[in-house]
C-alpha positions in Angstrom: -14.7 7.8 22.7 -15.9 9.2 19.7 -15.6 7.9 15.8 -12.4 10.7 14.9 -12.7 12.6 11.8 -9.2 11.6 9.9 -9.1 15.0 8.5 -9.3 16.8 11.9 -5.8 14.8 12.4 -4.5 15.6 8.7 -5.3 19.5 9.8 -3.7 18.5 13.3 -0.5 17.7 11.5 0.0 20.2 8.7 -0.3 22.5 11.3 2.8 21.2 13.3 4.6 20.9 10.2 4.1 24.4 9.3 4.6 25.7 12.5 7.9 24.1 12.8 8.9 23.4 9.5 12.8 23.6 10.4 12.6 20.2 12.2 12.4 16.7 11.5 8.5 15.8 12.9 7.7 12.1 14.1 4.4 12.7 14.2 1.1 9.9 16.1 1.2 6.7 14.4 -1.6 4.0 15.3 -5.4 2.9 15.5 -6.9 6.9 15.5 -10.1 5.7 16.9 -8.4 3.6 19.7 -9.6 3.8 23.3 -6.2 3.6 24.3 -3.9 7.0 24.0 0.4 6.1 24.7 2.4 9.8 25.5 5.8 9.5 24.6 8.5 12.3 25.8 10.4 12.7 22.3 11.8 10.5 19.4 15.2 9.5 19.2 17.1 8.9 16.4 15.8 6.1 14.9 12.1 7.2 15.3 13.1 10.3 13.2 14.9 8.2 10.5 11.8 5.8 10.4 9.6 9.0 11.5 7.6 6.4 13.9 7.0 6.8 17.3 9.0 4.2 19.4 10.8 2.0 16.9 14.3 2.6 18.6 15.7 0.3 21.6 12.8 1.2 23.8 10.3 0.4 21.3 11.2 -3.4 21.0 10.7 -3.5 25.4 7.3 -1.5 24.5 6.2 -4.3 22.0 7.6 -6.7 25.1 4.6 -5.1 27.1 2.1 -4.5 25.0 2.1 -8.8 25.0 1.4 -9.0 28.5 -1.5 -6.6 27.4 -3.4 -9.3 24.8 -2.5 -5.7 22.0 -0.8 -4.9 19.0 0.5 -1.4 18.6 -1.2 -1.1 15.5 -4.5 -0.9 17.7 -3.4 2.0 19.6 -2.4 5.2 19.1 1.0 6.3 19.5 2.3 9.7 20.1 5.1 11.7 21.7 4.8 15.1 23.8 7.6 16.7 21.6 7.6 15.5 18.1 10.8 16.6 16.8 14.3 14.9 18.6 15.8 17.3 21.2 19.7 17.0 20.9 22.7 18.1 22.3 26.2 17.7 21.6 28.6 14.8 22.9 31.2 15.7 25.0 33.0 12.4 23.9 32.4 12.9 19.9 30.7 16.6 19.2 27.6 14.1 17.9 24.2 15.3 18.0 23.0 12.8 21.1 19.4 12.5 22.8 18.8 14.8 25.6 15.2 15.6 27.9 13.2 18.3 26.6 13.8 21.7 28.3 10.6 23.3 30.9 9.9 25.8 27.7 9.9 23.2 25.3 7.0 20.8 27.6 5.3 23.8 27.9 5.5 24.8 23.8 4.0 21.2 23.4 1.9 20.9 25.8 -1.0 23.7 24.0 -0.4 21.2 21.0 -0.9 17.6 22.8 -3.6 18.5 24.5 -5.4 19.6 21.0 -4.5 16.3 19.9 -5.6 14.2 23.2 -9.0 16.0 22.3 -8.7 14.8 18.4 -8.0 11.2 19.1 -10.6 11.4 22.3 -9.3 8.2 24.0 -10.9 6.6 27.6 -7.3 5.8 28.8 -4.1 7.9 28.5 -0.9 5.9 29.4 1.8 8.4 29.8 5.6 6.9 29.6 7.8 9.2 32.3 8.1 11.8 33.7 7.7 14.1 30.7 4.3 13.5 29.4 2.8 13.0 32.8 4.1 16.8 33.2 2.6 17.6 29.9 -0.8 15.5 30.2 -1.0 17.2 34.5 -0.3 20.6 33.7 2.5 20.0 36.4 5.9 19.6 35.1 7.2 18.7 38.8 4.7 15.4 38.5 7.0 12.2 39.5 6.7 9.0 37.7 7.8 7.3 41.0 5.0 8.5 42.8 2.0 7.8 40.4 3.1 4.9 38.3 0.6 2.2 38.3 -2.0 4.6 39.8 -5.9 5.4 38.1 -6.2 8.7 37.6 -9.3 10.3 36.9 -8.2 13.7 35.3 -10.1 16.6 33.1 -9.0 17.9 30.6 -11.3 20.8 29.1 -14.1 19.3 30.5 -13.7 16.1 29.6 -13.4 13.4 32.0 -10.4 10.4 31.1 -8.3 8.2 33.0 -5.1 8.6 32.9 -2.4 5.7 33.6 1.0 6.9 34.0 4.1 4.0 33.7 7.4 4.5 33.4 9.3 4.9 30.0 10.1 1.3 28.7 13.7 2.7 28.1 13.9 3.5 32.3 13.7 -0.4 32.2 16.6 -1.0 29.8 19.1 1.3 32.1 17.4 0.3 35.6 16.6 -3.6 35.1 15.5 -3.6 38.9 12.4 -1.7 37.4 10.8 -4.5 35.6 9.1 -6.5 38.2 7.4 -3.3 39.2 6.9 -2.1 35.1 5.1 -5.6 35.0 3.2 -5.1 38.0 1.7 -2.1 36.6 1.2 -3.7 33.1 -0.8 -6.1 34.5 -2.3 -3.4 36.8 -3.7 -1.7 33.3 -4.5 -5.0 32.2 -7.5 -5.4 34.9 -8.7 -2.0 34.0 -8.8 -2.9 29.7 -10.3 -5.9 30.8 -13.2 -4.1 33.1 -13.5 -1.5 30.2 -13.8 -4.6 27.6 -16.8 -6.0 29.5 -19.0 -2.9 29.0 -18.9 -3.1 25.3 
């Protein structure tokens, strides 16, 4: 992990906003220089409104887990894999609603994410779902059920990180039977901050 130039992230981000300058951007919020990277898939509604990465429902399970951790989220850095909200209609209301980012959308993203995984130059990237696991692979038909909890060792442009895929805290809000095994694998990622701890 190198010391990150703050301006390379400013440059990072006025880029985005220029290149989509019709939409509402939540852009990385957190410690720039932190060892530990968190991939979102997309804000929600109240991230836009707050524009802060997961401060919505999910966030509050994600502050939950960073405790088991021993971390504060304002030591880590905190981003999504699309940073605008992807929408879609409600049948129920005609309200614009949350909905997963589409194959070309991951793939429009991905280009940027991976610039900014090489800004921010973290030793561990914790993806959250399926979507930035796709992203972060380069293989959109990754599965969260089969590589949660897992050490990865995966390069990306020539650089070497490990990458620590979990499921998306808001996966335990709908599925509560997925908590033991989310706490498992917290504690899992735990062992491996702690071994990284020891070497500095």
């Amino acid at each position: 992990m190198d010391i990150v130039d703050i301006k390379d992230i400013y440059e990072f981000n006025d880029y985005i906003s220029y290149r989509f300058s019709d939409k509402d951007i939540v852009f990385g919020k957190g410690e720039y220089s932190s060892k530990i990277m968190l991939i979102g898939e997309a804000p929600g509604a109240k991230e836009v409104e707050l524009k802060a990465p997961f401060v919505g429902q999910a966030g509050k399970y994600l502050d939950e887990f960073l405790d088991i951790l021993g971390i504060e989220k304002k030591d880590i850095y905190i981003t999504n894999t699309v940073k605008y909200r992807p929408t879609k209609a409600s049948k129920k209301t005609g309200n614009a609603i949350n909905r997963p980012p589409t194959a070309k959308e991951i793939r429009e993203w991905r280009k940027l994410l991976i610039k900014e995984i090489g800004i921010i130059s973290p030793e561990i990237i914790v993806t959250l779902g399926n979507t930035p696991l796709g992203a972060v692979t380069g293989n959109l038909k990754s599965k969260i059920t089969t590589y949660h909890g897992n050490i990865i060792n995966h390069n990306i442009n020539g650089v070497e990180y490990t990458l620590f895929p979990l499921y998306h805290p808001a996966a335990v809000i709908y599925r509560r039977n997925l908590k033991e095994v989310y706490i498992e694998d917290l504690n899992k990622l735990k062992g491996l901050l702690d071994t990284m701890n020891k070497k500095y």
